[in-house]
C-alpha positions in Angstrom: 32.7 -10.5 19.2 30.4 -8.8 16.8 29.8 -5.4 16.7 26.8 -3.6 17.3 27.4 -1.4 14.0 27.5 -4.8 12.2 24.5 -6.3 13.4 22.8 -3.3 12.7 24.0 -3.6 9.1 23.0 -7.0 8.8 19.6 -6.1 10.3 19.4 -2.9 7.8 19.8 -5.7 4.8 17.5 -7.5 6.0 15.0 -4.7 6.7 16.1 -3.9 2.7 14.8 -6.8 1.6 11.3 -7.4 3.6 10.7 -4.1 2.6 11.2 -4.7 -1.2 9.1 -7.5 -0.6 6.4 -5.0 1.2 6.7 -2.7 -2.0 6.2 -5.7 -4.3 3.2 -7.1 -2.8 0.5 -5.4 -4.0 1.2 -6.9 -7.6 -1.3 -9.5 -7.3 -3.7 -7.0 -6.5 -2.7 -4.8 -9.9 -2.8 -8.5 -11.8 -6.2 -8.3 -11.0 -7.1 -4.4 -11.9 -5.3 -5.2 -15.5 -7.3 -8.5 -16.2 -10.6 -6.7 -14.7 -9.6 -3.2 -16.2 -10.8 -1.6 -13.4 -9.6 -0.9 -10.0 -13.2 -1.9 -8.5 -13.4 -1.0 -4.6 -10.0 -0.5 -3.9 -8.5 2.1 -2.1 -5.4 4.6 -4.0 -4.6 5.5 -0.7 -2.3 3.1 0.5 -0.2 3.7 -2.1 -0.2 6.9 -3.1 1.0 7.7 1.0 4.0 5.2 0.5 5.0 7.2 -2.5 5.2 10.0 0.0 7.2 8.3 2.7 9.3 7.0 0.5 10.3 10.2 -1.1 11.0 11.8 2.3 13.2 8.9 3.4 15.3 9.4 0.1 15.6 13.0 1.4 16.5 12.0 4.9 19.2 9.5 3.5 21.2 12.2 1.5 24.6 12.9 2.6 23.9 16.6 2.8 21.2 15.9 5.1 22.2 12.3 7.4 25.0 10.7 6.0 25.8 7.4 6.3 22.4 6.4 5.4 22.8 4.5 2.0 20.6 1.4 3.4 17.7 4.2 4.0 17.8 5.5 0.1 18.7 2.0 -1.8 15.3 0.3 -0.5 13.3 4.1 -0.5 14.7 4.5 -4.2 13.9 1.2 -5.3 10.2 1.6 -3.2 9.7 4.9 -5.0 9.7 3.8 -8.6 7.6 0.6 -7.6 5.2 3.1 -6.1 4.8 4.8 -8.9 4.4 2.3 -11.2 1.5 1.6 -9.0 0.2 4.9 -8.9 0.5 4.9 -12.9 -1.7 1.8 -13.0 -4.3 3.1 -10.5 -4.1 6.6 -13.1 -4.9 3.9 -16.4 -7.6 2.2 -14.6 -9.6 4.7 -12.5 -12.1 7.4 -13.9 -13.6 10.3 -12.8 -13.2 11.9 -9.3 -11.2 9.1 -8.3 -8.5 9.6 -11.1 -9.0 13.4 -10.7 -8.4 12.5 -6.8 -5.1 10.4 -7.2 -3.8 13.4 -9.6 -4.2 16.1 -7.1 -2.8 14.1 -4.7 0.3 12.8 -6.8 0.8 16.6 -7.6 0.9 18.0 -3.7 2.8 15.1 -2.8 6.1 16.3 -5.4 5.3 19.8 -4.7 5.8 19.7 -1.3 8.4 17.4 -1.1 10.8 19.4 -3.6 9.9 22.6 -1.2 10.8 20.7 1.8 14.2 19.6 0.4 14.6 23.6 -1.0 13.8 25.1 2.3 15.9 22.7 4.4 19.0 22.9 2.5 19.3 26.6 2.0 18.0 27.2 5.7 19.3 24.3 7.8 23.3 24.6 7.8 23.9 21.5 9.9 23.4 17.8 9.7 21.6 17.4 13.1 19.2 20.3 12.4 18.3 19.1 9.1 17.9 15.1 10.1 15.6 17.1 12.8 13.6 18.6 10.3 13.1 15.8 7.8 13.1 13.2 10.4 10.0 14.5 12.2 8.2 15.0 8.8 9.5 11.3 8.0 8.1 10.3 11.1 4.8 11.8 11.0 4.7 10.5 7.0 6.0 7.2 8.0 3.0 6.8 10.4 0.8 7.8 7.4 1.7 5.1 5.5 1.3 2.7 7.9 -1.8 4.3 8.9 -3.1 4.5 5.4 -5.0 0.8 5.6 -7.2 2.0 8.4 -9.5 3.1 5.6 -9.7 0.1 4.1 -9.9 -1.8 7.9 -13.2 0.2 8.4 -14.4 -1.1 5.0 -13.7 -4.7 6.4 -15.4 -4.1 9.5 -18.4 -2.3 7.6 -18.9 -5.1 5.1 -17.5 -7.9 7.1 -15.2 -8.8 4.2 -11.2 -8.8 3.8 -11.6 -9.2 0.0 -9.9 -6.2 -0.5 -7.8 -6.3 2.4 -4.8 -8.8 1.2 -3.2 -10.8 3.6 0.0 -10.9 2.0 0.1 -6.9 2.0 -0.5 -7.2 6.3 2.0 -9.8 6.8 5.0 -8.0 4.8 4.0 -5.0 6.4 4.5 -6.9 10.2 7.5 -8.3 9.1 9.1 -5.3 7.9 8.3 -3.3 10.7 9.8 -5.5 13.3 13.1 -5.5 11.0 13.3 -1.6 11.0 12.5 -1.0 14.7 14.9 -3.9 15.6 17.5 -1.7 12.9 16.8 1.5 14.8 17.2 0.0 18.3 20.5 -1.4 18.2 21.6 2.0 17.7 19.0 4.2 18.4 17.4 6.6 16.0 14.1 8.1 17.2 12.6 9.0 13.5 13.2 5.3 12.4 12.0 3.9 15.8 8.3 5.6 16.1 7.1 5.1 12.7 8.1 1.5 12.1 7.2 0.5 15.8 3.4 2.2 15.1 3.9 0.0 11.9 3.6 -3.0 13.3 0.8 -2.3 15.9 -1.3 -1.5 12.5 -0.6 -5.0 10.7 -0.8 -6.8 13.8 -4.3 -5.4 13.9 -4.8 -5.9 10.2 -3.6 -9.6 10.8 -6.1 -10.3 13.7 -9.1 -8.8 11.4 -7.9 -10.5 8.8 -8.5 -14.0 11.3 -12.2 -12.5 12.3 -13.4 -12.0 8.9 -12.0 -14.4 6.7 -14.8 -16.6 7.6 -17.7 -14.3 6.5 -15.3 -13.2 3.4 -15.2 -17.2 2.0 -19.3 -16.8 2.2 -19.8 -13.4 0.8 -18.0 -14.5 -1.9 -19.7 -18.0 -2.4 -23.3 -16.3 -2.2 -22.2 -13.9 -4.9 -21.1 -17.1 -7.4 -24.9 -18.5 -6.6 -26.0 -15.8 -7.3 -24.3 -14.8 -10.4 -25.2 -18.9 -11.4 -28.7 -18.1 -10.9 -29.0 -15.0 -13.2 -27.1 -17.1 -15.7 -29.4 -19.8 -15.9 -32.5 -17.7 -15.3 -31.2 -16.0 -18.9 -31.1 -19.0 -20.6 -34.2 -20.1 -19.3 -35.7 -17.0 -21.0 -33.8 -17.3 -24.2 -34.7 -20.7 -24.6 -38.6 -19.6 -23.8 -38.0 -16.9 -26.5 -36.8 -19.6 -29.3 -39.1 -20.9 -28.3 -41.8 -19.0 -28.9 -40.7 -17.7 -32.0 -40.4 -21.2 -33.7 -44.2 -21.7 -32.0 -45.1 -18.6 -33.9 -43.2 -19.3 -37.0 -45.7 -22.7 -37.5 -48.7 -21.0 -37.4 -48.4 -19.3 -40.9 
């Protein structure tokens, strides 16, 4: 018979991977910025909170702190560098007060989190009191994350458009959820539990407005093309008057 402990492992591998799959799926979206060279209407948010909740699952993963927990900082490494790549990208193709914005917030983000990590290890002396600690703050940064594309869901209810609200980004984000809270379950870890089971309460609802709008989205987009066609041919149309004109002009000498 298999062990709890090993479907929980096989579970936490599984979690690993829809979740490196969660961190990579935004890279559509940056495709996009880099062609455009500009990162238009969307939102650093998202991001820049994963970057946080990634960096205080690494902290709640180290052996000083809850061992055993090697799963927890593989994928949180591996979701902090892609992160900030991200972050780096949004920095290069942002200006003004929403570059200033991200730096201010990428600053307080590495501030406090080496302060946590100094205050916890020279004043917590145990394990359990310092997976306490970190876990609540992983917890209540966890929810953040997931939290994070409310912004943009008001933006979609506002304009009745998921153009910047991708689908792939909501689905990986379900998906990975239900793998952690199944992973925290089987043997149960409260910190792991409430963020991830919030998690997939937000894409579900992310999903469901992605089904509402995508409708409105396809016509949104259509009437801008028209509309964009129009000007385009209204500009020839007035270049070709101007030639026009000019060769008219040219005769009467």
């Amino acid at each position: 018979m298999i062990s709890p402990d090993t479907i929980r492992t096989a579970i936490g591998v599984i979690g690993n991977g829809t979740a490196l799959v969660l961190f990579l799926s935004p890279v559509p979206t940056f495709i996009r910025i880099w062609k455009k060279g500009s990162v238009e209407q969307y939102s650093p948010v998202p991001y820049v909170a994963t970057l946080l909740n990634c960096m205080m699952w690494v902290l709640y993963g180290l052996p000083l702190v809850h061992p055993h927990s090697m799963l927890v900082i593989t994928i949180n490494g591996t979701g902090m560098a892609i992160e900030l790549t991200y972050v780096t990208l949004f920095l290069l193709y942002s200006t003004g007060p929403a570059r200033r914005k991200v730096v201010l917030l990428l600053a307080a983000e590495v501030a406090f989190v080496c302060a946590v990590a100094v205050l916890v290890l020279s004043l917590a002396h145990t394990h359990e009191r310092r997976s306490m600690i970190v876990g609540i703050l992983c917890v209540l940064f966890g929810t953040g994350m997931y939290a994070a594309p409310l912004s943009v869901m008001k933006m979609v209810i506002q304009t009745k458009s998921v153009e910047y609200m991708p689908l792939f980004l909501s689905l990986a984000s379900l998906v990975n959820g239900i793998c952690w809270t199944a992973y925290a379950l089987i043997k149960f870890d409260l910190y792991i539990t409430i963020p991830n089971g919030l998690g997939v309460l937000f894409a579900v609802a992310q999903v469901v407005l992605y089904a509402i709008y995508y409708k409105s989205t396809q016509e949104i987009i259509e009437a801008r093309r028209r509309k964009a066609n129009q000007v385009a041919m209204t500009e020839v149309v007035v270049d070709d008057g101007k030639t026009n004109n000019s060769h008219a002009g040219a005769g009467l000498y």
